[in-house]
C-alpha positions in Angstrom: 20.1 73.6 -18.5 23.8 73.7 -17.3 26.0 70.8 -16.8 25.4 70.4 -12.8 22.0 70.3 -13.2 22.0 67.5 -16.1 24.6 65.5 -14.3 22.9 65.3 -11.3 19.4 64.4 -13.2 21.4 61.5 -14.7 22.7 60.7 -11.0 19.2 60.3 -9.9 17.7 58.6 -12.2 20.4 55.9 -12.4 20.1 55.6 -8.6 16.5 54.9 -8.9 16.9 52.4 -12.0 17.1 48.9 -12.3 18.7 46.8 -9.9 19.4 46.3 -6.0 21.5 44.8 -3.9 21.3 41.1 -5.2 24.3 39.7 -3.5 24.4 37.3 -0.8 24.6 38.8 3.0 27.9 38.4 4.7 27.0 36.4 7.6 24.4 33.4 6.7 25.0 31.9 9.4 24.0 34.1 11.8 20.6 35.9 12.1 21.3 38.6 14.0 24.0 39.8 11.6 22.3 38.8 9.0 19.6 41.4 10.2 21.7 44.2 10.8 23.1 43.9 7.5 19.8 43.8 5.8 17.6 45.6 7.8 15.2 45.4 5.3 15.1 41.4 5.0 13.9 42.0 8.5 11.3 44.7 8.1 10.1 42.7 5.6 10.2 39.3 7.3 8.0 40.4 10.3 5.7 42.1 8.1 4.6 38.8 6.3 5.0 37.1 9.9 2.1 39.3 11.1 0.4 39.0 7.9 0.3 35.3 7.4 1.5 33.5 10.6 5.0 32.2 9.1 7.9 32.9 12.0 10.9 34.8 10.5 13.1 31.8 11.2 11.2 29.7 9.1 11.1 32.3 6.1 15.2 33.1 6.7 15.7 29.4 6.5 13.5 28.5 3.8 15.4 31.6 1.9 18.7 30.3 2.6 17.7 27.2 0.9 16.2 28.5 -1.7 18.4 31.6 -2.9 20.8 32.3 -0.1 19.5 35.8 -0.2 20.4 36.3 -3.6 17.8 38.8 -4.6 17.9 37.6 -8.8 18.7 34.1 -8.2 18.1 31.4 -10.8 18.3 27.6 -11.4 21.3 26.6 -13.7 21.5 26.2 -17.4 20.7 22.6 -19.1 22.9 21.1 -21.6 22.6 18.9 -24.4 26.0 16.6 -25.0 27.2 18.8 -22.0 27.9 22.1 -24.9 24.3 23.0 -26.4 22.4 25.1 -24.0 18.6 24.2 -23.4 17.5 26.7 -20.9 17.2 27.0 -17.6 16.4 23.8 -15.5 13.2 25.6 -14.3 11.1 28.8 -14.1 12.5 29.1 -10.4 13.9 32.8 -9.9 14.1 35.2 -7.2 14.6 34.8 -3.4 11.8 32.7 -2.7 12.7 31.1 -6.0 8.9 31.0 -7.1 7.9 29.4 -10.3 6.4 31.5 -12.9 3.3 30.1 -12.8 3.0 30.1 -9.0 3.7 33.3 -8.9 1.3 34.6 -11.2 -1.7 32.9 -9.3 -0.1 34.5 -6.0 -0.2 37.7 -8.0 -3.7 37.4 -8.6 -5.4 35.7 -5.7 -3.6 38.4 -3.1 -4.4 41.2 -5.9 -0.5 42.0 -5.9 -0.3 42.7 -9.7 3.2 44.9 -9.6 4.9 42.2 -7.4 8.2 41.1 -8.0 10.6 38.2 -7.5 13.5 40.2 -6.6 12.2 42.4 -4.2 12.8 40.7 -0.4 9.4 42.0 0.4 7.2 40.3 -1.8 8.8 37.2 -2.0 8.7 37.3 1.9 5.0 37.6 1.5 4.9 35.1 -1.4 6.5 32.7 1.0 3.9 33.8 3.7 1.1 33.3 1.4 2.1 29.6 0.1 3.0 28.8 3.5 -0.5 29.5 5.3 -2.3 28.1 2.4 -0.3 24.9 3.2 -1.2 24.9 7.1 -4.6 25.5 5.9 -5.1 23.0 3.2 -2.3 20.0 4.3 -2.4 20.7 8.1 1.6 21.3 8.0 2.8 23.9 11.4 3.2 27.0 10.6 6.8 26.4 12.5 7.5 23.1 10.7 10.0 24.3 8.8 10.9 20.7 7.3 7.4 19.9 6.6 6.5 23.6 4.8 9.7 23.1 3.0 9.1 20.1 1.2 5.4 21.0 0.6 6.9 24.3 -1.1 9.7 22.2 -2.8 7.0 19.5 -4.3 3.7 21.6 -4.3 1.0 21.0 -2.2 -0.6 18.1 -4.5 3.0 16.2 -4.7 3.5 16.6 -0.7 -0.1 15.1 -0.5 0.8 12.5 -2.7 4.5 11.9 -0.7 6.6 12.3 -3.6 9.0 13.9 -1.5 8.8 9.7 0.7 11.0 8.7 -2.5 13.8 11.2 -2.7 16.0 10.8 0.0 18.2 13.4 -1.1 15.2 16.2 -0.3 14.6 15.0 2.5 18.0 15.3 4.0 17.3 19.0 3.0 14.5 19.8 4.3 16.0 18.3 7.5 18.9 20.8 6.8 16.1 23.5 6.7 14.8 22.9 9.7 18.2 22.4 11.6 18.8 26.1 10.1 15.0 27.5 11.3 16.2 26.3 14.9 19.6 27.6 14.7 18.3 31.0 13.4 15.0 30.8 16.1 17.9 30.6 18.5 20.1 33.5 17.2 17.3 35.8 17.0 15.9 35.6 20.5 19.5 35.9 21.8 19.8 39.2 19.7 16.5 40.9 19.7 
């Protein structure tokens, strides 16, 4: 084999490896750059929007929240007397920033086996999935943003139980949330 050939089947396959583009978008604030940027968030946005109901603003805002479109985002290290590291503060990883165990019970009930975390498209439909399960079983709008985000913050049983009534700190985020849904609603009908 000569020496084009092999470097160009290395090429390849390093191209196809691992990894993606996990960084943060430019332009967070604004949808419709946001979308040409990542044309993919998009594709994949109105694909779980015809799937399961959930409006793309809701999902970009919910995303922002979550991850800010960081495709391997995680929650930060714990320490012990501030030096001795404990692990992370939760199983939370990805863009939709699913637990493990939530994920693995999306994975089986949607029959979604190879999904992954880090890819914009199933944790787009991750979201949509948990998010029409809530409307179902709470009641919560499938445009609520505020409402969908603190029963995806607390879990369905903890919303029910309004655990999210004692922390005023979430809900001045979920309000956040939704002021974002209606600022990105807003921004996409202007640039569609």
């Amino acid at each position: 084999m000569n020496r084009f050939l092999k470097l160009a089947i290395v090429g390849l396959v390093a191209s196809c490896g691992g990894g993606g583009n996990y960084k943060a978008p430019r332009s967070l604030d604004n949808a419709c750059a946001l979308a040409a940027e990542r044309p993919a968030y998009m594709r994949a946005m109105k694909t779980t929007e015809r799937r399961w109901g959930i409006p793309v603003h809701v999902q970009m805002a919910t995303i922002h929240q979550e991850s800010k479109f960081i495709g391997d985002a995680r929650t930060p290290h714990r320490y012990a007397l501030g030096i001795i590291p404990m692990g992370r503060q939760s199983s939370a990883y990805g863009y939709s920033q699913a637990l493990d165990d939530t994920w693995e019970e999306y994975r089986k009930k949607t029959g979604n086996r190879r999904a992954r975390r880090d890819n914009i498209r199933d944790a787009t439909d991750f979201m949509g999935w948990y998010m029409n399960d809530s409307a179902r079983i709470l009641g919560i709008s499938k445009w609520d943003a505020g409402a969908q985000y603190l029963a995806y913050h607390e879990g369905r049983n903890g919303f029910a139980r309004g655990s999210h009534n004692s922390k005023p700190w979430l809900l001045n985020v979920a309000g956040r949330v939704q002021q974002r849904s209606e600022l990105y609603r807003a921004q996409l009908a202007s640039c569609r």
